[in-house]
C-alpha positions in Angstrom: 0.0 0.0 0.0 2.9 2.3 -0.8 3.0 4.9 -3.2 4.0 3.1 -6.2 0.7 0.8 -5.9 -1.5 4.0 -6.0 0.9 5.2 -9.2 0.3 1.8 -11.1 -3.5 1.5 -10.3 -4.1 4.7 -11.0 -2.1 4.4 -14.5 -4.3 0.6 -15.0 -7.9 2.9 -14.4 -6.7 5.3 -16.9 -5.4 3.0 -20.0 -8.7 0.7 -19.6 -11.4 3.9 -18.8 -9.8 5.4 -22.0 -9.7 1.9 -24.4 -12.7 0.4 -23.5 -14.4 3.9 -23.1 -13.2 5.4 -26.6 -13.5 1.0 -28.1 -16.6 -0.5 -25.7 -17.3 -3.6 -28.0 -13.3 -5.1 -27.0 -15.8 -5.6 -23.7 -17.5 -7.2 -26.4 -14.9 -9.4 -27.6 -13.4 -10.8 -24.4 -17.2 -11.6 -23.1 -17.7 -13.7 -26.2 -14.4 -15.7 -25.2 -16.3 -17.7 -22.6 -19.5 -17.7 -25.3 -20.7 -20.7 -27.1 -22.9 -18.9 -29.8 -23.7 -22.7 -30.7 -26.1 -23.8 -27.7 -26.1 -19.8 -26.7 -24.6 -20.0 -23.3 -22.2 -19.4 -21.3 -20.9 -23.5 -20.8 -19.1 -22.7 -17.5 -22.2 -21.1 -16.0 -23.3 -25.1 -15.5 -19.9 -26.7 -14.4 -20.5 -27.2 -10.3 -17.3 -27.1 -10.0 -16.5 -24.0 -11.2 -20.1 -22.4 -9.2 -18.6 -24.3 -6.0 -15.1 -22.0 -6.9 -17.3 -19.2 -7.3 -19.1 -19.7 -3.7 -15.5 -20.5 -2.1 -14.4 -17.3 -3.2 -16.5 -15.3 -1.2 -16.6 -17.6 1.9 -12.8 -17.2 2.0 -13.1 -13.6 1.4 -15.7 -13.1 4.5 -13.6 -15.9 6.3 -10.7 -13.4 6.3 -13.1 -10.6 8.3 -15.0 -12.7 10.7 -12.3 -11.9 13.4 -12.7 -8.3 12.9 -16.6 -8.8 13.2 -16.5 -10.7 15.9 -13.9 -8.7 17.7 -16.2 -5.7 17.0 -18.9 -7.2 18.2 -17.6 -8.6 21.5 -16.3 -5.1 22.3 -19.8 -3.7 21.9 -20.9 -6.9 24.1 -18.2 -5.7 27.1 -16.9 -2.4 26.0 -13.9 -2.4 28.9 -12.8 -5.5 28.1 -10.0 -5.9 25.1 -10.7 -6.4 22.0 -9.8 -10.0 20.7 -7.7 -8.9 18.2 -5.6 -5.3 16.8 -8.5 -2.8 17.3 -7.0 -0.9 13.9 -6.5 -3.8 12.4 -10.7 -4.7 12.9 -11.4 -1.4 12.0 -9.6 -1.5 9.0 -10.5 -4.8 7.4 -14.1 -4.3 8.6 -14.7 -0.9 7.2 -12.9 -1.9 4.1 -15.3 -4.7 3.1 -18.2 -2.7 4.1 -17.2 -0.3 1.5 -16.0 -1.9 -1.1 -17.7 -4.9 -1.9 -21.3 -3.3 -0.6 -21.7 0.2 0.1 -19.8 1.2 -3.3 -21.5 -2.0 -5.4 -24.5 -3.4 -4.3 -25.8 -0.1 -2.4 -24.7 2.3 -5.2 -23.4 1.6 -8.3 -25.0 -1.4 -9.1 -28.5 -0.3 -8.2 -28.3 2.9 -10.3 -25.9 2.0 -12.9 -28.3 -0.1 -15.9 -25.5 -1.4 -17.5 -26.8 -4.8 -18.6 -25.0 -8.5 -17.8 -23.4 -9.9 -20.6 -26.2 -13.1 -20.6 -28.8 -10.1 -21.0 -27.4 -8.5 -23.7 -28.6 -9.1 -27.1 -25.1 -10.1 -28.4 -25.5 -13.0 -26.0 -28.9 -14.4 -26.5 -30.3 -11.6 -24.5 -32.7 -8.9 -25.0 -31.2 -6.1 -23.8 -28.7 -3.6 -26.0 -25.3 -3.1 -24.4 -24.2 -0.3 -23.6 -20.0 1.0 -22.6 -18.8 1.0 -18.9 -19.4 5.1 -18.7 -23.0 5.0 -19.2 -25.3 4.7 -16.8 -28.2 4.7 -19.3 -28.7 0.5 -19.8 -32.0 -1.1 -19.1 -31.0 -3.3 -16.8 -34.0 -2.6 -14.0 -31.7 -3.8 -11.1 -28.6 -5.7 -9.6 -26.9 -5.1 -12.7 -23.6 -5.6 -14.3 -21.3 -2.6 -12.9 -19.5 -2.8 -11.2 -19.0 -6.5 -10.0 -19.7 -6.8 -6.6 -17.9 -10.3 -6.1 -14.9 -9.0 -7.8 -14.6 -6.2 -5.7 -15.0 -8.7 -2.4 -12.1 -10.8 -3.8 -9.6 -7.8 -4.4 -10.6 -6.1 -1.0 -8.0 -9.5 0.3 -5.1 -6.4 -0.7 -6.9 -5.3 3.0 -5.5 -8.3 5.1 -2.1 -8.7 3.0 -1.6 -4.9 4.2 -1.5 -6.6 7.4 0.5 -9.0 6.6 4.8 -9.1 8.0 6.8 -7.1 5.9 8.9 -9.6 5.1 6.0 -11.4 3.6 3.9 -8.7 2.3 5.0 -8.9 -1.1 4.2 -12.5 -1.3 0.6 -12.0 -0.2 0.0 -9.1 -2.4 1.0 -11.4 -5.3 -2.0 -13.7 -4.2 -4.9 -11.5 -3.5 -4.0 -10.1 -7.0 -4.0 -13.8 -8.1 -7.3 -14.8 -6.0 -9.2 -11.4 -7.2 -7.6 -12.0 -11.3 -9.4 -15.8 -11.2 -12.9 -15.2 -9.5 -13.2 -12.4 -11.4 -12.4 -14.6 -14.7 -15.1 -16.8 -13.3 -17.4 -13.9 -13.5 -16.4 -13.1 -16.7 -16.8 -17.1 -17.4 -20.7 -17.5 -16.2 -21.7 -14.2 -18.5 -22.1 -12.7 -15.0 -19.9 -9.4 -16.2 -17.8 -7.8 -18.5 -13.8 -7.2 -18.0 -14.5 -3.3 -17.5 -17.2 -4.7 -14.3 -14.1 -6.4 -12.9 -11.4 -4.6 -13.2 -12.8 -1.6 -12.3 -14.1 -3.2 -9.2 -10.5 -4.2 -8.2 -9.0 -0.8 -8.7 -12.0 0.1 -6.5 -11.3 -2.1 -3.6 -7.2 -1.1 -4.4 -8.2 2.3 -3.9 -10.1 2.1 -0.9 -7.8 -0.2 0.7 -4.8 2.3 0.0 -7.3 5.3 1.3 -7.7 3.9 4.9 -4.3 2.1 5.2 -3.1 5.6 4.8 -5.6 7.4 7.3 -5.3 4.3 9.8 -1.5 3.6 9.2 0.7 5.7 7.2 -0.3 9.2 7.5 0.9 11.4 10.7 -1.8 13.8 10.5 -4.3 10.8 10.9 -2.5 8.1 11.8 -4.5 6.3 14.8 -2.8 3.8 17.6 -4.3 0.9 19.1 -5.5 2.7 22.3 -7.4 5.6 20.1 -9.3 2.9 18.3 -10.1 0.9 21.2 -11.0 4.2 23.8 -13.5 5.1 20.3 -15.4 2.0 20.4 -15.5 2.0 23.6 -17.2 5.4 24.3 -19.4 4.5 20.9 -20.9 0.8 22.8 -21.2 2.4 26.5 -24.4 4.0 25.3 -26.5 0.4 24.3 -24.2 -1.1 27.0 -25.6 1.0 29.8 -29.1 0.6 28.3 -28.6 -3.0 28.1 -27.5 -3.2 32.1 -30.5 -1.1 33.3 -32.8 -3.3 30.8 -31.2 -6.0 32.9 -31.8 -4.9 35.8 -35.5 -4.2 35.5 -35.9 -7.4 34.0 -34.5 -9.5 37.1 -36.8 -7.0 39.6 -39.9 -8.0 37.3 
């Protein structure tokens, strides 16, 4: 999550917002890769194997912040006992999934972006037109195609190899890139979305991950320590805490 990250994601969201922007059917092109115009499908889309991959993806993903969510929600529980893990660290990988793989997808883009899925689409034995990643205009009515939800879940793993030992931070960098690169080509696979859904989705989680690694982490002017975080949640769960105790307490007396 250093600088020249942000300088070679923010170079990859330029060259493909510009080429598939200024060429949209190459979007076009790589969907019908994993098209068999034959029995008009998407062949993969019926493999269980390849739908079991799929659902592993995401239970790995969430796997990976469980301990944050439980951490959270055991400090909220007992608010002056310690937390079960790094309070940044649950911060971090908590509000990091939260954003990118629901508040930015499934709570924004996707429900007002109509961009059509590449099964909809009329190219693909759908009924829809297509339309480019920069319009907003398709008919999809809802849950639609940009950006992909799922792929953002598997990049936001760059969260927890942030986390990870210098010494091996490098090596688990290499595979959240490799774990967000295949179940996003499984997306791609099922006619679920196009490469621009994708990989715009994993520069989104990038981003985002970069954003609060550098408020929680890097950054003096923000930079938080352990005790900040913890003395935070702490003052935020005494309110429901102490409401809980005197609901307690009335309840034993009743």
């Amino acid at each position: 999550m250093n600088r020249t990250g942000l300088v070679i994601a923010l170079g990859l969201a330029l060259v493909i917002g510009l080429l598939f922007g200024i060429y949209p059917e190459l979007d076009l092109k790589l969907a019908a890769l994993f098209y068999d115009g034959a029995h008009k499908a998407f062949p993969l889309k019926a493999d269980a194997l390849a739908a079991f991959a799929r659902d592993a993806a995401m239970w790995i993903a969430w796997a990976m912040v469980l301990p944050a969510i439980v951490a959270i929600v055991m400090k909220f529980i007992g608010p002056h006992r310690p937390m079960l893990m790094s309070p940044r660290a649950a911060v971090f990988l908590l509000t990091t999934m939260l954003l990118s793989a629901g508040v930015l997808t499934n709570l924004t883009f996707k429900s007002y972006w109509g961009r059509p899925r590449p099964v909809a689409v009329s190219q693909f034995g759908g009924e829809l037109p297509f339309v480019a990643w920069w319009d907003p205009r398709g008919a999809c009515p809802r849950n639609c195609s940009f950006f992909s939800g799922e792929g953002a879940t598997a990049f936001w793993t760059f969260a927890p190899a942030a986390l990870a030992p210098p010494a091996w931070r490098p090596l688990a960098y290499a595979g959240a890139t490799v774990f967000g690169v295949v179940t996003s080509g499984l997306r791609m696979a099922f006619g679920g979305h196009f490469f621009t859904d994708v990989a715009i989705a994993g520069l989104v989680s990038f981003f985002v991950v970069w954003l609060f690694y550098a408020l929680i982490y890097r950054w003096a002017a923000t930079r938080l320590t352990d005790e900040q975080v913890d003395a935070a949640l702490t003052r935020l769960a005494m309110p429901g805490y102490r409401l809980m105790q005197r609901w307690r307490g009335r309840d034993s007396r009743d």
